[in-house]
matplotlib code that plots the C-alpha trace (Angstrom):
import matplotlib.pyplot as plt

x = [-3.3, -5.7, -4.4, -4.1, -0.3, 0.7, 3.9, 4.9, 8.0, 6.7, 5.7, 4.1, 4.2, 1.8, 1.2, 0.8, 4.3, 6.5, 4.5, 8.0, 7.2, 10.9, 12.1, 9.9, 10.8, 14.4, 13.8, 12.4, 15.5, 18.2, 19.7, 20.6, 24.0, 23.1, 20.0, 19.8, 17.8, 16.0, 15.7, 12.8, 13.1, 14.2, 18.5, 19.5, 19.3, 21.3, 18.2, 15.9, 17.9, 14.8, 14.7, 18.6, 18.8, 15.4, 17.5, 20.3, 18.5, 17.7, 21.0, 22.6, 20.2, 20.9, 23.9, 27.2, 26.5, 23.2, 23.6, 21.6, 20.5, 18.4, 16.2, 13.1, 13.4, 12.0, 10.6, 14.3, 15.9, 13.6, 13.8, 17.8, 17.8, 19.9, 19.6, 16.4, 15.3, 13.4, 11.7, 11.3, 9.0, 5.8, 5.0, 7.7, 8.1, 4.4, 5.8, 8.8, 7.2, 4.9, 7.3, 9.0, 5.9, 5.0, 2.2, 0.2, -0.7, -2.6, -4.0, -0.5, 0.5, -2.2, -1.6, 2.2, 1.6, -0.7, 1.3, 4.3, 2.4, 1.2, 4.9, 6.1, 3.1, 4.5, 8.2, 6.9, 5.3, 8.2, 10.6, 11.9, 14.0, 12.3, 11.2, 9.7, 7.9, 7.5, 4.2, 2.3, -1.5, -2.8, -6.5, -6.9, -7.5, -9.7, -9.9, -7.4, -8.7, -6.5, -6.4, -2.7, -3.5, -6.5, -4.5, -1.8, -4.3, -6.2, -3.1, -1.7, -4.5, -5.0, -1.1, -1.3, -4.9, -2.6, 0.2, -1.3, -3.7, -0.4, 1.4, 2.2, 2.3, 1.0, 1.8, -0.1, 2.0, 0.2, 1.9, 4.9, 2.5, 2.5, -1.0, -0.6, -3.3, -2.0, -4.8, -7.8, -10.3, -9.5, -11.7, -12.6, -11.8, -15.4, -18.3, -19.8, -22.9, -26.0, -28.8, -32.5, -35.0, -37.7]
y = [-1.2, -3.9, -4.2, -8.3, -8.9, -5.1, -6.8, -8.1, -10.3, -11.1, -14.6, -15.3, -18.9, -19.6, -23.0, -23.9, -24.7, -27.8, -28.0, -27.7, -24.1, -22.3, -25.3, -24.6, -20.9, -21.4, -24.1, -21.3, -19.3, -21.9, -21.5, -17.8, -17.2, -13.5, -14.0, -12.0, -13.9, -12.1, -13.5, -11.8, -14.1, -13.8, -14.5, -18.1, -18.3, -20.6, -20.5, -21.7, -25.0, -25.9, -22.1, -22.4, -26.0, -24.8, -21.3, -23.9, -25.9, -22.9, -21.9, -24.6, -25.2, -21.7, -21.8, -20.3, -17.6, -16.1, -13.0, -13.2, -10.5, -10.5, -7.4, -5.9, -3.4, -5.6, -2.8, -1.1, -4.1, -5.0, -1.0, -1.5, -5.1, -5.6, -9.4, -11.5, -11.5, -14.2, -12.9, -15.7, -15.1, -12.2, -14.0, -14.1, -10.5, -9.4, -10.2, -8.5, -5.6, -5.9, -6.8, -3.4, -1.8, -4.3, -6.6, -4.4, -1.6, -3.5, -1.0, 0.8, -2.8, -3.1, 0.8, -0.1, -3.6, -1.7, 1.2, -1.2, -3.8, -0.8, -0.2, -4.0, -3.9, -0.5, -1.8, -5.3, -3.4, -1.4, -4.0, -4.9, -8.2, -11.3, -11.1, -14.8, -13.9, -16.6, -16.6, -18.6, -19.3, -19.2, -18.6, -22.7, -23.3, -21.8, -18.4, -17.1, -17.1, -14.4, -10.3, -10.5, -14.0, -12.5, -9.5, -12.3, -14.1, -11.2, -9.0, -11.8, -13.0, -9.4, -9.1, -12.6, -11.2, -7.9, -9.3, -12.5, -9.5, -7.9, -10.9, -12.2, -15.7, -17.4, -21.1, -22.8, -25.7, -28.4, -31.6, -30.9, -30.5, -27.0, -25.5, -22.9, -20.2, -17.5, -17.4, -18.3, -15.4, -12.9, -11.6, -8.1, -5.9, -4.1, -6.1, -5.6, -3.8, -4.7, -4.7, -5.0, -6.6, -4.5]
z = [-25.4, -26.8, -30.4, -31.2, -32.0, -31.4, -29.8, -32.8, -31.7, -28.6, -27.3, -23.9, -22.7, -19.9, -18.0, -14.4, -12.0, -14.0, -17.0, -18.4, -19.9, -18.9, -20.8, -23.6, -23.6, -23.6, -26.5, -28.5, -28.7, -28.2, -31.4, -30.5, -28.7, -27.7, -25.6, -22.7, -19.8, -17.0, -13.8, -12.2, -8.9, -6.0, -5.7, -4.3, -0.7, 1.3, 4.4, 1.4, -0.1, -2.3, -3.7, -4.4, -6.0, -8.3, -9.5, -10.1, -12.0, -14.3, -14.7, -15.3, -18.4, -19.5, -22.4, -21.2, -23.8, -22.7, -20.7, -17.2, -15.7, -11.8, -11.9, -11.7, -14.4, -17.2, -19.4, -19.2, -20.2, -23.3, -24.3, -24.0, -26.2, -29.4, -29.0, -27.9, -24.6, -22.3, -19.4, -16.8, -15.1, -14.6, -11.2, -9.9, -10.9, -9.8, -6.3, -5.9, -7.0, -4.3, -1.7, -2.8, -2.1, 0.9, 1.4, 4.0, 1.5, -1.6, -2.9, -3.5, -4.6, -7.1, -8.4, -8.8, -10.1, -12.8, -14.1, -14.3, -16.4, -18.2, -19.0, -20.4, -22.7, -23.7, -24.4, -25.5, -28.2, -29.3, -29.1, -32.1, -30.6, -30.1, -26.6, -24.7, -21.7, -19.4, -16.7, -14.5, -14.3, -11.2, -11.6, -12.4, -8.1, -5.7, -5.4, -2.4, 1.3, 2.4, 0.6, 0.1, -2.2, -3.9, -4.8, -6.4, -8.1, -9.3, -11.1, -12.4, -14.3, -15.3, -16.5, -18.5, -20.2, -20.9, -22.1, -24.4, -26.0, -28.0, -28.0, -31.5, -30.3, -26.8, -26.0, -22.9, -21.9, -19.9, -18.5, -20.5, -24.0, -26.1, -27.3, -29.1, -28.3, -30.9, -32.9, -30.4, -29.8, -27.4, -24.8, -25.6, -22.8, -22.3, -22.9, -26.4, -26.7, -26.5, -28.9, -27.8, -30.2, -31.4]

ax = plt.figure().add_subplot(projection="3d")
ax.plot(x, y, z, "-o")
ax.set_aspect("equal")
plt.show()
């Protein structure tokens, strides 16, 4: 699916770690009392105090309202929605899709990483909710040195291209400042053809 704002209630907001862009995201649909928020993370962890005190940070921003739910199964949960839905985040999700799969088969990784990326574009262009899809991006640093943080780097990058490509609306949020991207070019997925001159 390439169609430019195919997902017609979707917005993707991208930025790197603590550009404030989960605040931003729940901003956008604070004035709802039905949102559903999914946690894509990984659960608090009391041998990972820093984890645990940054998913209590989240939820104690999160109105007592809002619905969270800590899965896996975005597409199934956006297919399901009668309310809006903010999706925080794809990275977060990305790896414990591969951690289900497990870190020493990438190529199954990528394969699983794809088809299920394939499947939120599907729902995220069928929903008729508002959906905010929260993301990271990661390909502003070196490249990786290991496989297993290429293969991070690599499918994330590819997901955010996927995903902002059908989104109605993409935000980029940058030391706590909102750009909105929603109607900047996007990259065509094949390289255009080329004419020679005569």
């Amino acid at each position: 699916m390439s169609h430019a704002h195919a997902a017609r209630t979707t917005t993707l907001v991208t930025g790197p770690v603590r550009s404030g862009k989960s605040r931003h995201a729940e901003d956008l649909v604070a004035d709802r009392a039905d949102v559903t928020y999914v946690a894509t993370g990984r659960r608090a962890d009391a041998s990972d105090p820093e984890w645990s005190r940054r998913v209590e940070d989240h939820r104690t921003r999160r109105p007592g309202t809002w619905r969270t739910l800590e899965t896996t199964n975005v597409a199934g949960v956006i297919d399901a929605a009668t309310g809006p839905v903010l999706v925080d985040c794809l990275g977060t999700w990305l790896t414990a899709l591969v951690d289900g799969v497990g870190w020493d088969d990438l190529v199954a990784a990528a394969d699983v990483v794809r088809r299920e990326g394939d499947r939120l574009v599907e729902s995220l262009c069928a929903a008729t909710v508002p959906v905010v899809v929260v993301t990271n991006e990661v390909g502003w640093s070196l490249v990786a040195t290991t496989a297993s943080g290429r293969l991070f780097q690599d499918e994330l990058g590819r997901l955010n291209a996927q995903v902002a490509a059908v989104a109605a609306r993409v935000h980029l949020v940058v030391a706590g400042r909102v750009v909105d991207l929603s109607d900047a070019p996007v990259v065509p997925h094949e390289p255009r053809p080329r004419t020679l001159d005569a």
